[in-house]
N, C-alpha and C positions, 0 to 999 in steps of 0.2 A: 462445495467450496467454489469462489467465486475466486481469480484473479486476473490483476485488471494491468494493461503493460505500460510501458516507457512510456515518455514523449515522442517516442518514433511511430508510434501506435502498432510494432508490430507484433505478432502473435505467435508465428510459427518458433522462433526458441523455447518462448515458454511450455508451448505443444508438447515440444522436443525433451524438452527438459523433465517434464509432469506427466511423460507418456505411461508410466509404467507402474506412478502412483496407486492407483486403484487393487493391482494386484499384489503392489509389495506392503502396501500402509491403508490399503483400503480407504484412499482417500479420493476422490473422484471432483480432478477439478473442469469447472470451467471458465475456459478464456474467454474473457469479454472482449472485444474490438470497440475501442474508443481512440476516434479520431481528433486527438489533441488541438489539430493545428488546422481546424475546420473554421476558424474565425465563429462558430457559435459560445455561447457561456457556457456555464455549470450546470446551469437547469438540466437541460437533456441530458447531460451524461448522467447526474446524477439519479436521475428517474430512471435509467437505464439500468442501472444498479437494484436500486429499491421494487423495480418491477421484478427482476429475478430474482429478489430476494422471499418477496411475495409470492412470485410462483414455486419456487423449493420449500417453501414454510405450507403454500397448501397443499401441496405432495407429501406431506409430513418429514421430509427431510433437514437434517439439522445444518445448520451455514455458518462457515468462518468464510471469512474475506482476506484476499492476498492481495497489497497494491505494491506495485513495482515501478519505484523510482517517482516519474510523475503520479502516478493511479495511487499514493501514499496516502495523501492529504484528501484522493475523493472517496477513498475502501473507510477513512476515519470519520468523512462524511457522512456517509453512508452506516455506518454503525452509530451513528448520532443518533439518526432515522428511525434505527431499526434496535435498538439494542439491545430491548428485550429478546428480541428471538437470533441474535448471534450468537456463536458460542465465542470465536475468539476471532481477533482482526490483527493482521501484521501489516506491517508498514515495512519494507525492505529499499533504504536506503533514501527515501521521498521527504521532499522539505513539507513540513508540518509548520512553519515561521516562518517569515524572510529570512530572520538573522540580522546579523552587521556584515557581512564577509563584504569586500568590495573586488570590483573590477569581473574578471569570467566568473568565477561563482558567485557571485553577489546575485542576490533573488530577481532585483531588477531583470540583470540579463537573461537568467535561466526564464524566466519568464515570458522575453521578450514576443516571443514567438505563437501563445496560446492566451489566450482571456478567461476559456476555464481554467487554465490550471494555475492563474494566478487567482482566481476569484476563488477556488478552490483549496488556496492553502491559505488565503486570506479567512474565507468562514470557517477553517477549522481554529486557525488562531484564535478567534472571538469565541468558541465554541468548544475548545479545551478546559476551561476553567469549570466547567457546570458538569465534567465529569465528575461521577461518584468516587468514593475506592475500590468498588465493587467492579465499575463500569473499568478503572485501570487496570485492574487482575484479568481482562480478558486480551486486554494492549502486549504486545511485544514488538517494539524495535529494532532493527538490526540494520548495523552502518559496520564499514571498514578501519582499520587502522589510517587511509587516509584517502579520500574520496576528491577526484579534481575535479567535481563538479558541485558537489551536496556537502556543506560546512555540517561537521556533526553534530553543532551547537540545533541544527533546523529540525533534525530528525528523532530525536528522542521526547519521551513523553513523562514527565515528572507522574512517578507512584506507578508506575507501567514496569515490564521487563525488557530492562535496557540492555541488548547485547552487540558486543563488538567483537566482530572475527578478524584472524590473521591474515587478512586481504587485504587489498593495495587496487583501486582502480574501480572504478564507479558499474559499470555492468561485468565487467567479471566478479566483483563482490556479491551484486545479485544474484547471478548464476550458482557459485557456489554455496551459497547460503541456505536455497534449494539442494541441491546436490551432496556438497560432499561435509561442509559445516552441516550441520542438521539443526538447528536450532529450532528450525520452521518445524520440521518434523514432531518433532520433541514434544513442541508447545501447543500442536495441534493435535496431542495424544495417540498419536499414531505408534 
């Protein structure tokens, strides 16, 4: 399993959080490091992605994908890619649209700072619609009761599993979503 972090691009929570994975869910993830706010585009990170996905599929290992926040819109990318050989991809809390929201959440601003990750949620917009229903049965979304940064209108996927937990606040929603909601868990068969 592949999970890819915030706009902060940092790694060590996720670490933190997914350490113990393997022996409780037999899930074995890895963090990717994507550096958001590198002023490069989408290309590279995206091929970042797709290349480890290629190398776990010639190991014969089966791959779902985790994007966290920003990494939403490039893990949906990325199962564009690749979606024959995914099993399932979440998106935990990441604008998949602009939206309409305006002022601090408004996509403009969340965006202002990176070019892939706007270019990023831009090709998934264009890119959503040539999903199968097949290809949304492998989709699950998960957003907060109220996110002050990610309008929930961005992050859900029509024909996907759209869940919302009793959280309140944009990375504490991801964190427990992992942890103590399970959704993530659940949906990844564990």
């Amino acid at each position: 399993m592949i999970i890819g972090p915030g706009m902060d691009g940092k790694i060590g929570g996720l670490k933190f959080i997914t350490r113990n994975w393997s022996e409780k869910y037999n899930l074995f993830p890895e963090i990717i490091q994507i550096n958001w706010k590198d002023g490069r585009g989408l290309k590279p990170k995206l091929k970042k992605v797709t290349d480890l996905i290629d190398s776990f599929v010639r190991n014969g290992d089966s791959v779902s994908l985790i994007g966290c926040s920003a990494s939403g819109s490039l893990m949906l990318n990325a199962f564009v890619e690749r979606k024959d050989v995914i099993q399932k991809v979440i998106n935990l809390d990441g604008f998949l649209r602009p939206g309409n929201a305006k002022g601090y959440r408004s996509f403009d601003k969340r965006s202002a700072k990176s070019v892939a990750f706007r270019e990023s949620v831009l090709r998934f917009e264009k890119l959503e619609p040539i999903l199968t229903p097949k290809d949304r049965k492998k989709i699950l979304t998960v957003r907060p009761l109220f996110d002050e940064l990610v309008p929930p209108e961005t992050v859900m996927v029509r024909g996907a599993l759209n869940r919302q937990i009793p959280m309140v606040e944009h990375v504490l929603n991801i964190a427990m979503a992992l942890v103590v909601y399970d959704p993530v868990i659940k949906f990844l068969g564990a």
